[in-house]
PDB file of N, CA, C and O in Angstrom:
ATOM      1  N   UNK A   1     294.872 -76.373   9.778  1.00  0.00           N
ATOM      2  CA  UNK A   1     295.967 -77.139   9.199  1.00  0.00           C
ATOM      3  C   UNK A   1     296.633 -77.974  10.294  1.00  0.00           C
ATOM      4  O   UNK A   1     296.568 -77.692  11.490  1.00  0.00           O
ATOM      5  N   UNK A   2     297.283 -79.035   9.778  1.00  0.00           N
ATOM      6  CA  UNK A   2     297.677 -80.112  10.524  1.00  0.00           C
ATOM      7  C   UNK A   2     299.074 -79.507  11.249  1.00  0.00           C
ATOM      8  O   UNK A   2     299.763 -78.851  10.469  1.00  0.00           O
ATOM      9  N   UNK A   3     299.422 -79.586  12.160  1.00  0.00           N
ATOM     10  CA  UNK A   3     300.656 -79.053  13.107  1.00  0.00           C
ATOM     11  C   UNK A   3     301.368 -80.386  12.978  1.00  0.00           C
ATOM     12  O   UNK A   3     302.262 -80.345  12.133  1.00  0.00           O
ATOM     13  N   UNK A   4     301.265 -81.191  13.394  1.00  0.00           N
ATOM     14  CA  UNK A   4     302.320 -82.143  13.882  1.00  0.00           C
ATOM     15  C   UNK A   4     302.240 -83.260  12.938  1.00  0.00           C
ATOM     16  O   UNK A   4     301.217 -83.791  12.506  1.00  0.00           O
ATOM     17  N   UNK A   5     304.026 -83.671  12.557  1.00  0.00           N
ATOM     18  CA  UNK A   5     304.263 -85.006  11.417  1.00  0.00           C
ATOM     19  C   UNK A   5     302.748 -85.898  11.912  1.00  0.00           C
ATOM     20  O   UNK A   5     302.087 -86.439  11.025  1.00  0.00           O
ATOM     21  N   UNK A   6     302.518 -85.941  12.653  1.00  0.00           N
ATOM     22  CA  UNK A   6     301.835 -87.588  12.845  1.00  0.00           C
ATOM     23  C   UNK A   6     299.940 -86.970  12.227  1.00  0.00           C
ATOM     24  O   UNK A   6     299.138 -87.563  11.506  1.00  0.00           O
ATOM     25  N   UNK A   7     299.851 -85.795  12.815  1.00  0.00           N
ATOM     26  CA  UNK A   7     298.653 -85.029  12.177  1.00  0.00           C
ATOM     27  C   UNK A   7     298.734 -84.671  10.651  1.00  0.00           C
ATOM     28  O   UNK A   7     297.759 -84.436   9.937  1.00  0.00           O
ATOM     29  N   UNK A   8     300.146 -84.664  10.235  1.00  0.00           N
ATOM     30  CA  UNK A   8     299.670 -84.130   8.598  1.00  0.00           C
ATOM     31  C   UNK A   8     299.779 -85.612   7.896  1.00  0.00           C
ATOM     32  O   UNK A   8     299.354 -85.854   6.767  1.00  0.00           O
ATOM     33  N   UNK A   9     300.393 -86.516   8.718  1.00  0.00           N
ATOM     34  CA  UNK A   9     300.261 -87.954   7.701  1.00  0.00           C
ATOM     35  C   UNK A   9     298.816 -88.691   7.859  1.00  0.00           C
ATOM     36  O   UNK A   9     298.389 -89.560   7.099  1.00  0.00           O
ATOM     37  N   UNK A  10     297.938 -87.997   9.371  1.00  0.00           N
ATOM     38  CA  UNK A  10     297.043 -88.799   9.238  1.00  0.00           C
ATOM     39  C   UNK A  10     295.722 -88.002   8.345  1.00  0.00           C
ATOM     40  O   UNK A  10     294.622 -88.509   8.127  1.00  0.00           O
ATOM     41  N   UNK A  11     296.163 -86.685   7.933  1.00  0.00           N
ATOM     42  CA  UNK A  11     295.260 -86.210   6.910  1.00  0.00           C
ATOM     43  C   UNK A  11     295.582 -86.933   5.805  1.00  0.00           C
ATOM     44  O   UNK A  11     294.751 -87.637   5.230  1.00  0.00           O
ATOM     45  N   UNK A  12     296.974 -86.800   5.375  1.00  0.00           N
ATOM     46  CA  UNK A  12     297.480 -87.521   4.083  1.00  0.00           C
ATOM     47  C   UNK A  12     296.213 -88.964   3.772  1.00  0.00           C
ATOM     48  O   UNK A  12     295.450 -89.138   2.822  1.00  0.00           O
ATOM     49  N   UNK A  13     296.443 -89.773   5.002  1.00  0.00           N
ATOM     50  CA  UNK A  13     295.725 -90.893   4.888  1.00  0.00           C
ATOM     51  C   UNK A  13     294.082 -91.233   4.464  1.00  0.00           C
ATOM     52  O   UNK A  13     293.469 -92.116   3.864  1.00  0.00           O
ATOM     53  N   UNK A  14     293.793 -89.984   5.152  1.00  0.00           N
ATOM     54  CA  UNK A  14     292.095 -89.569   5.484  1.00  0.00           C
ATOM     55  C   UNK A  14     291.581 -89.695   4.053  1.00  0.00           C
ATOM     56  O   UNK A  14     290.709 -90.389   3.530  1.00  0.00           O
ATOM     57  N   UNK A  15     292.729 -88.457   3.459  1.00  0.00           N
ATOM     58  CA  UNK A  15     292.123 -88.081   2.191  1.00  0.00           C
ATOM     59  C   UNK A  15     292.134 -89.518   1.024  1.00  0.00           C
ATOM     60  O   UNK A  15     291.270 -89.490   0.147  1.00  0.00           O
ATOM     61  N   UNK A  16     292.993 -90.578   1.050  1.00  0.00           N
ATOM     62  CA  UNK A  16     293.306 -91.597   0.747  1.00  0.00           C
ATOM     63  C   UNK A  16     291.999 -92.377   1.014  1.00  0.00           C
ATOM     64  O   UNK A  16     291.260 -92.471   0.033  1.00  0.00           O
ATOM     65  N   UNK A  17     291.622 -92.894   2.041  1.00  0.00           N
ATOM     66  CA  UNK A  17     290.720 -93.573   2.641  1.00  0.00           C
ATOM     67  C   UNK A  17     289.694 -92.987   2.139  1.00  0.00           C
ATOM     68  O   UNK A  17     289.059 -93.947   1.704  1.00  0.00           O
ATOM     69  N   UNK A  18     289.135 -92.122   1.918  1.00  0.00           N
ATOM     70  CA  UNK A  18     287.951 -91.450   1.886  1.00  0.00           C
ATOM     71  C   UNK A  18     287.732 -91.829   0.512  1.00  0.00           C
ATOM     72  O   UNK A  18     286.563 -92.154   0.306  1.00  0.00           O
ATOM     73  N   UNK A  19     288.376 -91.880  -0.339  1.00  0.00           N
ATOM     74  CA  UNK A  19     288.406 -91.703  -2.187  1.00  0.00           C
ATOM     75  C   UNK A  19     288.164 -93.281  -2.214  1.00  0.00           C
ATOM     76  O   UNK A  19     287.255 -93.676  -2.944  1.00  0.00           O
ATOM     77  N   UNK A  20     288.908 -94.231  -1.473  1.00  0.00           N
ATOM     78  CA  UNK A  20     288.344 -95.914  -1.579  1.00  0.00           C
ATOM     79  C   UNK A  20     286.925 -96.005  -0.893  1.00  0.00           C
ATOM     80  O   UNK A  20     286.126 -96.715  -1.503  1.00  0.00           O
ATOM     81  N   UNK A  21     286.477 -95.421   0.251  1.00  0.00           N
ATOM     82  CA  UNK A  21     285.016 -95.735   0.733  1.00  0.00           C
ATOM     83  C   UNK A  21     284.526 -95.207  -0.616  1.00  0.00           C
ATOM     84  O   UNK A  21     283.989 -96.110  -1.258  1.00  0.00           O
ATOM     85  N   UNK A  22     284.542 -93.915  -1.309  1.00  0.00           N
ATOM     86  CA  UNK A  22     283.666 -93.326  -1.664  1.00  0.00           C
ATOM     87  C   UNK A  22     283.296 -94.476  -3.225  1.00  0.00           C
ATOM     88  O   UNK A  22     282.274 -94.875  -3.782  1.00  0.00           O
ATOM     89  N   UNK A  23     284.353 -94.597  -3.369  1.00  0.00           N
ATOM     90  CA  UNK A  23     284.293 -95.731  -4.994  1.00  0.00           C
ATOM     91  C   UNK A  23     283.663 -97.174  -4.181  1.00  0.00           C
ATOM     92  O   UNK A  23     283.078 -97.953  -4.934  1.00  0.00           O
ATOM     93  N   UNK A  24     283.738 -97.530  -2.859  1.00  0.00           N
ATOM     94  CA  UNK A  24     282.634 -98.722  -2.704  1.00  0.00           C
ATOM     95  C   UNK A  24     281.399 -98.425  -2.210  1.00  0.00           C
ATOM     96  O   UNK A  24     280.733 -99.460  -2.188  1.00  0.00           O
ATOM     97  N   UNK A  25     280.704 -97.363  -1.750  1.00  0.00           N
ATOM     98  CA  UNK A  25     279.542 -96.587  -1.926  1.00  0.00           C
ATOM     99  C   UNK A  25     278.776 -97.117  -3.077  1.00  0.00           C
ATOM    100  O   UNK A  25     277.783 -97.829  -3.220  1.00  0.00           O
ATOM    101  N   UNK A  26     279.812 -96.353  -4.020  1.00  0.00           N
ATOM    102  CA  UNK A  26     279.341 -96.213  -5.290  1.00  0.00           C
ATOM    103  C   UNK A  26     278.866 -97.747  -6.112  1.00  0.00           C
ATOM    104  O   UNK A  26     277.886 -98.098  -6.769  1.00  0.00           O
ATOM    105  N   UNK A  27     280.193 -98.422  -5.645  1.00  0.00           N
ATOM    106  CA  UNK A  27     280.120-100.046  -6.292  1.00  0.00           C
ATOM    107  C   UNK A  27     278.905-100.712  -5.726  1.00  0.00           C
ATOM    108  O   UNK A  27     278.311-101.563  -6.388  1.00  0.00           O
ATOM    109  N   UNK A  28     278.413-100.272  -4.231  1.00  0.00           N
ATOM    110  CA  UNK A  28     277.019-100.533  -3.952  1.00  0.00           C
ATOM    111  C   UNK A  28     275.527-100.348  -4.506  1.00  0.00           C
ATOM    112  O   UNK A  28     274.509-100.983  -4.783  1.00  0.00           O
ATOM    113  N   UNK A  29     276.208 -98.730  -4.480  1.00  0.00           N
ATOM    114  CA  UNK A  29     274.753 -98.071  -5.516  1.00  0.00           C
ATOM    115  C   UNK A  29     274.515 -98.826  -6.787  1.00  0.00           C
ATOM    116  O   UNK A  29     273.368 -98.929  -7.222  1.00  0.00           O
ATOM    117  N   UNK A  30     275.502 -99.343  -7.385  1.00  0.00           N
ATOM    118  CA  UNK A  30     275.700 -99.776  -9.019  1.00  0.00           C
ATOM    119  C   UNK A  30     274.571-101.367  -8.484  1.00  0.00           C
ATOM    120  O   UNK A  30     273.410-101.646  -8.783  1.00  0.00           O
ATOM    121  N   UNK A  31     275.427-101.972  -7.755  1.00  0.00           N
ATOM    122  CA  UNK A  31     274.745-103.146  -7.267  1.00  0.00           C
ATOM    123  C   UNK A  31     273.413-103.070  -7.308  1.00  0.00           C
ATOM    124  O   UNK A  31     272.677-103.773  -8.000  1.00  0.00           O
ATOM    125  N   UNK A  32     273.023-102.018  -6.395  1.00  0.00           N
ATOM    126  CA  UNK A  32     271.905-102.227  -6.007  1.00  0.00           C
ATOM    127  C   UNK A  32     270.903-102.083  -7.323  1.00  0.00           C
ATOM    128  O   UNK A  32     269.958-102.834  -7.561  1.00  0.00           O
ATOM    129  N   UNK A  33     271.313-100.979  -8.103  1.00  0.00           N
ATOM    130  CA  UNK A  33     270.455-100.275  -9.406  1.00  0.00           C
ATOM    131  C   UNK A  33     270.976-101.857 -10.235  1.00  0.00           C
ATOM    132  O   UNK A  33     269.908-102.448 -10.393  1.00  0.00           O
ATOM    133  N   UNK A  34     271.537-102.298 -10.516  1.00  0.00           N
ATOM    134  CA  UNK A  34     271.211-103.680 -11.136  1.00  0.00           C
ATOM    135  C   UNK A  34     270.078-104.490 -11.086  1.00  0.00           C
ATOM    136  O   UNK A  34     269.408-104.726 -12.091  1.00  0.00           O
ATOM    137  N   UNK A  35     269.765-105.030  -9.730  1.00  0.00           N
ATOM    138  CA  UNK A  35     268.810-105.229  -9.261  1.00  0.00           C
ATOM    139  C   UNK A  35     267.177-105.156  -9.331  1.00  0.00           C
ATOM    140  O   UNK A  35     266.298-106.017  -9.366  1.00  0.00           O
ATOM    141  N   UNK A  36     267.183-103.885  -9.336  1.00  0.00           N
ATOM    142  CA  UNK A  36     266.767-102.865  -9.449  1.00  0.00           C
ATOM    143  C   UNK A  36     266.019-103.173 -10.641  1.00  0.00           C
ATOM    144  O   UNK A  36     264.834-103.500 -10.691  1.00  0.00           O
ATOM    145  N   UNK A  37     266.933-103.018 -11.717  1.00  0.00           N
ATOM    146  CA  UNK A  37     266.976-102.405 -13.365  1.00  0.00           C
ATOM    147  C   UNK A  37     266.243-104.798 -13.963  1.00  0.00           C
ATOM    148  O   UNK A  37     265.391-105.056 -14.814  1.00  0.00           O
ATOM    149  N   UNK A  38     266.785-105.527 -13.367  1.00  0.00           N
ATOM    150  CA  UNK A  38     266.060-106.497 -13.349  1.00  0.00           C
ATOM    151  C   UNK A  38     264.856-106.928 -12.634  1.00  0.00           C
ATOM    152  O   UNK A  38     264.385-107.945 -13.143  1.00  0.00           O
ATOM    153  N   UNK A  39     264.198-106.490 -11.615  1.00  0.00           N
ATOM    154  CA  UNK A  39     263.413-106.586 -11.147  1.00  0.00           C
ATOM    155  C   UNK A  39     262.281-106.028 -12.343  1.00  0.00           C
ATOM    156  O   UNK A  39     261.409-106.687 -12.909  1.00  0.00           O
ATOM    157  N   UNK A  40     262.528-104.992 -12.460  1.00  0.00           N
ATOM    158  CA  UNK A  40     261.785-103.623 -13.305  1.00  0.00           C
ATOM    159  C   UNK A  40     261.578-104.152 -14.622  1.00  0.00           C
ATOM    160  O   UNK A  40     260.688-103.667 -15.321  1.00  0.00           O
ATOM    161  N   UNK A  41     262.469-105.317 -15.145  1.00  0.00           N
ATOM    162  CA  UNK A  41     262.407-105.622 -16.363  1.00  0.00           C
ATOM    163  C   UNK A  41     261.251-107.217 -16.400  1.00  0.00           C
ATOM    164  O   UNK A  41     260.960-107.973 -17.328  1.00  0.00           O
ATOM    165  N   UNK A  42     260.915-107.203 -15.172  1.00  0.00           N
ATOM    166  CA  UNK A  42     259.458-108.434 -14.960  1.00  0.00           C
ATOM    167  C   UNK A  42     260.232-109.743 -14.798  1.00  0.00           C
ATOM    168  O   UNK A  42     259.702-110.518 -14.002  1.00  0.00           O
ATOM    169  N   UNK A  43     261.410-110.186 -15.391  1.00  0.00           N
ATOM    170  CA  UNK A  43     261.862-111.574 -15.355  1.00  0.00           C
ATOM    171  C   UNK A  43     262.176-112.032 -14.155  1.00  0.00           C
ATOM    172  O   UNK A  43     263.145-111.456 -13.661  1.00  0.00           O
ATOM    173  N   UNK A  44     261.694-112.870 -13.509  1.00  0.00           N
ATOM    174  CA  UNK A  44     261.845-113.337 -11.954  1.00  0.00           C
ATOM    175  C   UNK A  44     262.917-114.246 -12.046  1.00  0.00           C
ATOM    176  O   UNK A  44     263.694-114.153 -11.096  1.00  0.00           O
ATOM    177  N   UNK A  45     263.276-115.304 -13.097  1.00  0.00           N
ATOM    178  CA  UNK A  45     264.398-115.901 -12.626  1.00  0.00           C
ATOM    179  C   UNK A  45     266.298-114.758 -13.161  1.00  0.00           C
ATOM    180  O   UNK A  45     267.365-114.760 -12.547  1.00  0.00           O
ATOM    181  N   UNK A  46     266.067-114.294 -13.954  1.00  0.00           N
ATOM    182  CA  UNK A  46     267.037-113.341 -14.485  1.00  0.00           C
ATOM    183  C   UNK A  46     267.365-112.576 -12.859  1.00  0.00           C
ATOM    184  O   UNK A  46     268.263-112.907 -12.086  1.00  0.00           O
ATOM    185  N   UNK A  47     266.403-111.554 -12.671  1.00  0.00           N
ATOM    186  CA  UNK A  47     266.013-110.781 -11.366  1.00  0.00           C
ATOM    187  C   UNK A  47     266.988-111.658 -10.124  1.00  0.00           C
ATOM    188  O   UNK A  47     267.812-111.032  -9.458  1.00  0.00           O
ATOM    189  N   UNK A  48     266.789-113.027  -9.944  1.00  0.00           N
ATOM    190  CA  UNK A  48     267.114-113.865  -8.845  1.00  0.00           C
ATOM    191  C   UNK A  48     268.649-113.954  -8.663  1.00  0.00           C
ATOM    192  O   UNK A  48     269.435-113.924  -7.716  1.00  0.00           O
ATOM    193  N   UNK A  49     268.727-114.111 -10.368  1.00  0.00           N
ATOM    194  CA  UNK A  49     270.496-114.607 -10.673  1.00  0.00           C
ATOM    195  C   UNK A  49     271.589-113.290 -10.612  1.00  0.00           C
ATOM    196  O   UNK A  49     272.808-113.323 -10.443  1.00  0.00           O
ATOM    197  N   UNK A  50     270.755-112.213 -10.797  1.00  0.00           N
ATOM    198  CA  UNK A  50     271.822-110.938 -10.380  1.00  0.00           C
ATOM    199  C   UNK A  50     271.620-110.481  -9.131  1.00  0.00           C
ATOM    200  O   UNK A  50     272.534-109.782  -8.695  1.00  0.00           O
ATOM    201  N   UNK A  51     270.383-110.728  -8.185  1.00  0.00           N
ATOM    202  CA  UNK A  51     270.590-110.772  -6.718  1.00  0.00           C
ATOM    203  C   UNK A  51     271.639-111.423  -6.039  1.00  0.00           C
ATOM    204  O   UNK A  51     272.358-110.898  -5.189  1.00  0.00           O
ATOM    205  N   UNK A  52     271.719-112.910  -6.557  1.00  0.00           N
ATOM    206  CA  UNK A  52     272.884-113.671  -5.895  1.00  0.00           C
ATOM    207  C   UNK A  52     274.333-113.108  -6.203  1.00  0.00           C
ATOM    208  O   UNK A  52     275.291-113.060  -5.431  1.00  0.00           O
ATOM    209  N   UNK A  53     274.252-112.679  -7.572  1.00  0.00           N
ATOM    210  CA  UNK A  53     275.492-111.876  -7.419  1.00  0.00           C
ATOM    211  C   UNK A  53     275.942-110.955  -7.003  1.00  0.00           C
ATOM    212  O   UNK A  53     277.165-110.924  -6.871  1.00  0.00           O
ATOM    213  N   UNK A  54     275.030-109.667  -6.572  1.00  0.00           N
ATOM    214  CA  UNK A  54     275.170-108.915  -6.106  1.00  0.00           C
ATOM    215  C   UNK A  54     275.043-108.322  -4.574  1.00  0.00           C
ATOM    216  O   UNK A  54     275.297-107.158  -4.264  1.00  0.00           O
ATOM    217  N   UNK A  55     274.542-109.490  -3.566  1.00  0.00           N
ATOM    218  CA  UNK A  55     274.359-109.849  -2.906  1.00  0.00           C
ATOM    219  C   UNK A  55     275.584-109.864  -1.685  1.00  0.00           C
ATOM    220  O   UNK A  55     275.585-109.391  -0.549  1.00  0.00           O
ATOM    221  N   UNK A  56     276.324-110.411  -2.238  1.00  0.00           N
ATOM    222  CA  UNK A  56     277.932-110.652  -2.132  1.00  0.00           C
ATOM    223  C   UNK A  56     278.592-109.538  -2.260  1.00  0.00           C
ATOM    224  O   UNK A  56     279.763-109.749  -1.945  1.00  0.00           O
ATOM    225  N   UNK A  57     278.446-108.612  -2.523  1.00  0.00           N
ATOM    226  CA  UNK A  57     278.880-106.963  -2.788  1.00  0.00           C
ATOM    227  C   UNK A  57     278.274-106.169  -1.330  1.00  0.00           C
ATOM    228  O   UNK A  57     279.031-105.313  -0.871  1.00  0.00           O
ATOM    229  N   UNK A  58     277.253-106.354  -0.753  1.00  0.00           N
ATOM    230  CA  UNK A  58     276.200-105.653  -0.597  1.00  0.00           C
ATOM    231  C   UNK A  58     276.802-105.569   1.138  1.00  0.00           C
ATOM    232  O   UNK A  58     276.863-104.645   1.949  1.00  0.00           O
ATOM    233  N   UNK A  59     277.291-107.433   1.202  1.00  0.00           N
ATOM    234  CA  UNK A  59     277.467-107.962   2.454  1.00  0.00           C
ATOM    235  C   UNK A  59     278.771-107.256   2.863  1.00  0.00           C
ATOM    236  O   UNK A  59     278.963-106.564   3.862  1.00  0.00           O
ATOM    237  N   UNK A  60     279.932-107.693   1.527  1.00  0.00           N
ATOM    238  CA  UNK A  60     281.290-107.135   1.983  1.00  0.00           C
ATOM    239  C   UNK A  60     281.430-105.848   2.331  1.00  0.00           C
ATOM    240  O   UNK A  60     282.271-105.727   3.223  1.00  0.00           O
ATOM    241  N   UNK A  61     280.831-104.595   1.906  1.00  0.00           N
ATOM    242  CA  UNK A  61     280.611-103.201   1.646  1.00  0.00           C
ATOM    243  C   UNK A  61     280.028-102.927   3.190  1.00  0.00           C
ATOM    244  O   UNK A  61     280.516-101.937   3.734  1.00  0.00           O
ATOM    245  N   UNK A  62     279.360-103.441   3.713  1.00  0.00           N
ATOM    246  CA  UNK A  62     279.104-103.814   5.503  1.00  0.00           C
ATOM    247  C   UNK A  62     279.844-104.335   6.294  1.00  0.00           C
ATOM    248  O   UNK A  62     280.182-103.890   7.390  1.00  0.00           O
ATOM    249  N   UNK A  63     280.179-105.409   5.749  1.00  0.00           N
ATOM    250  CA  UNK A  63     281.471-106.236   6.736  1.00  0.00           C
ATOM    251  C   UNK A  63     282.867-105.203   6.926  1.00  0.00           C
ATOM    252  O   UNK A  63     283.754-105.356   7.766  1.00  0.00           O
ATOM    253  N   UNK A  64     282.747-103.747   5.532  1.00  0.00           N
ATOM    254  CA  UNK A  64     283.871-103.326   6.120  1.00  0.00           C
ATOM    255  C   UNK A  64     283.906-102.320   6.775  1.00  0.00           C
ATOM    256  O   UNK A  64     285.006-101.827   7.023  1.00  0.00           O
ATOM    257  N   UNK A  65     282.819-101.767   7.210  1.00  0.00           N
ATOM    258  CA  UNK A  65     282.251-100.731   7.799  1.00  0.00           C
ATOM    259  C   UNK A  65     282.047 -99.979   7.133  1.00  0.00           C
ATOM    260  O   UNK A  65     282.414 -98.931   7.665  1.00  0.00           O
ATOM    261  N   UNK A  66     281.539 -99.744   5.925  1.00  0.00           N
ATOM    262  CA  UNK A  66     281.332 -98.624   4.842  1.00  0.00           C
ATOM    263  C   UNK A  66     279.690 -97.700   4.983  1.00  0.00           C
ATOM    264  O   UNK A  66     279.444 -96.497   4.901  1.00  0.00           O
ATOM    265  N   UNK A  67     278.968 -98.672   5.177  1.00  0.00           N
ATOM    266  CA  UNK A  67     277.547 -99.207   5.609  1.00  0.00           C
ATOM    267  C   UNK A  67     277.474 -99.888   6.692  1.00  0.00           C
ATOM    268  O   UNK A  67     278.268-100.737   7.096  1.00  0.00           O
ATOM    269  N   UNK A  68     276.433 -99.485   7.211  1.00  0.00           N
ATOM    270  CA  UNK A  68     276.275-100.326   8.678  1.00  0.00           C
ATOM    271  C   UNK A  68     275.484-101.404   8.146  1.00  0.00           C
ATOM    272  O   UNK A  68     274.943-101.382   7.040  1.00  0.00           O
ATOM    273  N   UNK A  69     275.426-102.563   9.166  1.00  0.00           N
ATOM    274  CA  UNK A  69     275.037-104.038   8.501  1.00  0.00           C
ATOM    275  C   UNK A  69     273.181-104.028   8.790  1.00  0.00           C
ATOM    276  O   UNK A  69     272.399-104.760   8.182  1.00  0.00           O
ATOM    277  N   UNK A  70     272.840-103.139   9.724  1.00  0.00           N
ATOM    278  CA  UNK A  70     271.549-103.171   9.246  1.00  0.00           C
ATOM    279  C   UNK A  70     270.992-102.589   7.854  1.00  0.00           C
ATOM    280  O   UNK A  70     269.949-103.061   7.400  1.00  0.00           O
ATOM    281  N   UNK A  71     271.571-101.729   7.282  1.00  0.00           N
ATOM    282  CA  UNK A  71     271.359-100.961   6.203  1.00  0.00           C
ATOM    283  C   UNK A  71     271.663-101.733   4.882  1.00  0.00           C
ATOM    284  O   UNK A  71     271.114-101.393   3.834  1.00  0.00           O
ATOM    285  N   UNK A  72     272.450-102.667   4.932  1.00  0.00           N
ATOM    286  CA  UNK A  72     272.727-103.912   3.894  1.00  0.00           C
ATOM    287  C   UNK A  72     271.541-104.543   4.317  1.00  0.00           C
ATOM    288  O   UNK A  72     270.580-104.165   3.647  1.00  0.00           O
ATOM    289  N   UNK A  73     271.208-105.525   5.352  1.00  0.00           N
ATOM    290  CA  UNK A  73     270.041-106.232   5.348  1.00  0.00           C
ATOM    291  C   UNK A  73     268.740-105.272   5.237  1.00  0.00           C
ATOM    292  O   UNK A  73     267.624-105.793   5.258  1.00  0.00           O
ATOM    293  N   UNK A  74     268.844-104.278   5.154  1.00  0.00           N
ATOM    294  CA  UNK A  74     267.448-103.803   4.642  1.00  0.00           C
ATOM    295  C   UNK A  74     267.538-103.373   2.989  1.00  0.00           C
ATOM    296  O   UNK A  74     266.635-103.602   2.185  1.00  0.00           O
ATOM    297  N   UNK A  75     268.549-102.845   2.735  1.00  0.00           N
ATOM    298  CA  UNK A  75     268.674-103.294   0.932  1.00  0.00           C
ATOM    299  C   UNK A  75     267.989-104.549   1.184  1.00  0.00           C
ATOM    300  O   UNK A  75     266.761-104.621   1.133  1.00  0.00           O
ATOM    301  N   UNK A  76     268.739-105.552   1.455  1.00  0.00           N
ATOM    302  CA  UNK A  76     268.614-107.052   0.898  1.00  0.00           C
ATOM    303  C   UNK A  76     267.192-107.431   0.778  1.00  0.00           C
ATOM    304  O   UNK A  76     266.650-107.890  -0.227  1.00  0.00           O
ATOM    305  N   UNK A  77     266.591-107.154   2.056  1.00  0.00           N
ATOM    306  CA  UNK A  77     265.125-107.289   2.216  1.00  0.00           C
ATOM    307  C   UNK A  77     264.440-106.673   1.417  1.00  0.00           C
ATOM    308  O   UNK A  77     263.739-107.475   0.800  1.00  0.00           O
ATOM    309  N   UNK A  78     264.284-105.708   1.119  1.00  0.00           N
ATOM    310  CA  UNK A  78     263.720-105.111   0.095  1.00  0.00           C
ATOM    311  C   UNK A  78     263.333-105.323  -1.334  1.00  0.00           C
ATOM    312  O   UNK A  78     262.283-105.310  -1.975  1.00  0.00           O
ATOM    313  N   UNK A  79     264.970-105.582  -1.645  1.00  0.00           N
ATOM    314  CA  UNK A  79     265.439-106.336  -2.797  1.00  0.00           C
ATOM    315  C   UNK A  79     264.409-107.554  -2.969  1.00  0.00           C
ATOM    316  O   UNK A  79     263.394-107.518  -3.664  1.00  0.00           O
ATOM    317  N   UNK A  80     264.765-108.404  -2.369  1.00  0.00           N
ATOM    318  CA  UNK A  80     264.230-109.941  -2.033  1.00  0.00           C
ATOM    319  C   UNK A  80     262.821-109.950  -2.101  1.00  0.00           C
ATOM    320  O   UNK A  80     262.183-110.833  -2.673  1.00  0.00           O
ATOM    321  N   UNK A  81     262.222-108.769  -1.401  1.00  0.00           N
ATOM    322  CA  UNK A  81     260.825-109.081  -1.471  1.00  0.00           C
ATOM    323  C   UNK A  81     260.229-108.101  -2.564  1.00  0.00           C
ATOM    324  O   UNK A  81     259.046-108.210  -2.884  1.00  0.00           O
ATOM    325  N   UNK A  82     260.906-107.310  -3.034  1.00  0.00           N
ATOM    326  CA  UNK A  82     260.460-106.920  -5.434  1.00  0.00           C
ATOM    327  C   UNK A  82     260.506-108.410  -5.895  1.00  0.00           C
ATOM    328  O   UNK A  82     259.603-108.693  -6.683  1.00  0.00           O
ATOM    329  N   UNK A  83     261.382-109.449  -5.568  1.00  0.00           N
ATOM    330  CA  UNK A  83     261.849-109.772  -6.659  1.00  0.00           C
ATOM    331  C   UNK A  83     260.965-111.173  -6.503  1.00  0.00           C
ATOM    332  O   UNK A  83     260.655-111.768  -7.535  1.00  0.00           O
ATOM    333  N   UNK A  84     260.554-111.705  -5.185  1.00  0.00           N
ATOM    334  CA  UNK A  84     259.257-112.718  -4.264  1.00  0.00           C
ATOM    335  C   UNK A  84     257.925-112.050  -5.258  1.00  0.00           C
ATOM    336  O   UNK A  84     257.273-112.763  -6.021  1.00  0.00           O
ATOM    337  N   UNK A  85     257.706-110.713  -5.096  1.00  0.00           N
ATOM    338  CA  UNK A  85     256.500-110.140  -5.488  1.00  0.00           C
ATOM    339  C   UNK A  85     256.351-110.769  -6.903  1.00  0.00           C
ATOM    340  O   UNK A  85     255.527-111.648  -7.158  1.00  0.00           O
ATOM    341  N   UNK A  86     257.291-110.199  -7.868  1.00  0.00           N
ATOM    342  CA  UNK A  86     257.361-110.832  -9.325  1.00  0.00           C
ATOM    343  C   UNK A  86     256.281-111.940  -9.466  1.00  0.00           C
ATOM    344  O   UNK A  86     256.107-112.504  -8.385  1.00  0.00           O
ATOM    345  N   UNK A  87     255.592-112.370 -10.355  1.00  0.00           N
ATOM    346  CA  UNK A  87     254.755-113.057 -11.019  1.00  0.00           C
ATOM    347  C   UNK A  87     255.239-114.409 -11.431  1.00  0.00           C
ATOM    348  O   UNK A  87     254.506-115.156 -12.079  1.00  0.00           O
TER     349      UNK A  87
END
């Protein structure tokens, strides 16, 4: 247990902080399974148009340190090259 005012406010905070990473995790995972869920469905230009949107999720969720930014550009890559493969 936290001893000192400045130690029990910075648990207070932790626990705060932790509950917003954990809901943009999540807003990632959703992203990504979009993707995903269009790729899977064969349409290459559909597939393209929810990459670009989601794309933009993928970057910010890195930019805030949630994810490290290699781990977004390897989603991305990945992503990008299901969706290149497409027919």
């Amino acid at each position: 247990m936290a001893n000192s005012a400045q130690a029990r406010k910075r648990a207070r905070q932790a626990v705060k902080q932790r509950a917003h990473n954990a809901s943009q995790r999540s807003e990632l995972r959703t992203a990504v399974k979009k993707i995903i869920k269009a790729v899977e469905a064969g349409d290459k230009v559909a597939a393209q148009a929810v990459y670009r949107e989601n794309v933009s999720i993928i970057d910010s969720i890195a930019d805030k340190k949630i994810i490290h930014k290699n781990k977004a550009a390897r989603h991305k890559s990945r992503l990008s090259a299901a969706i290149k493969a497409l027919a």
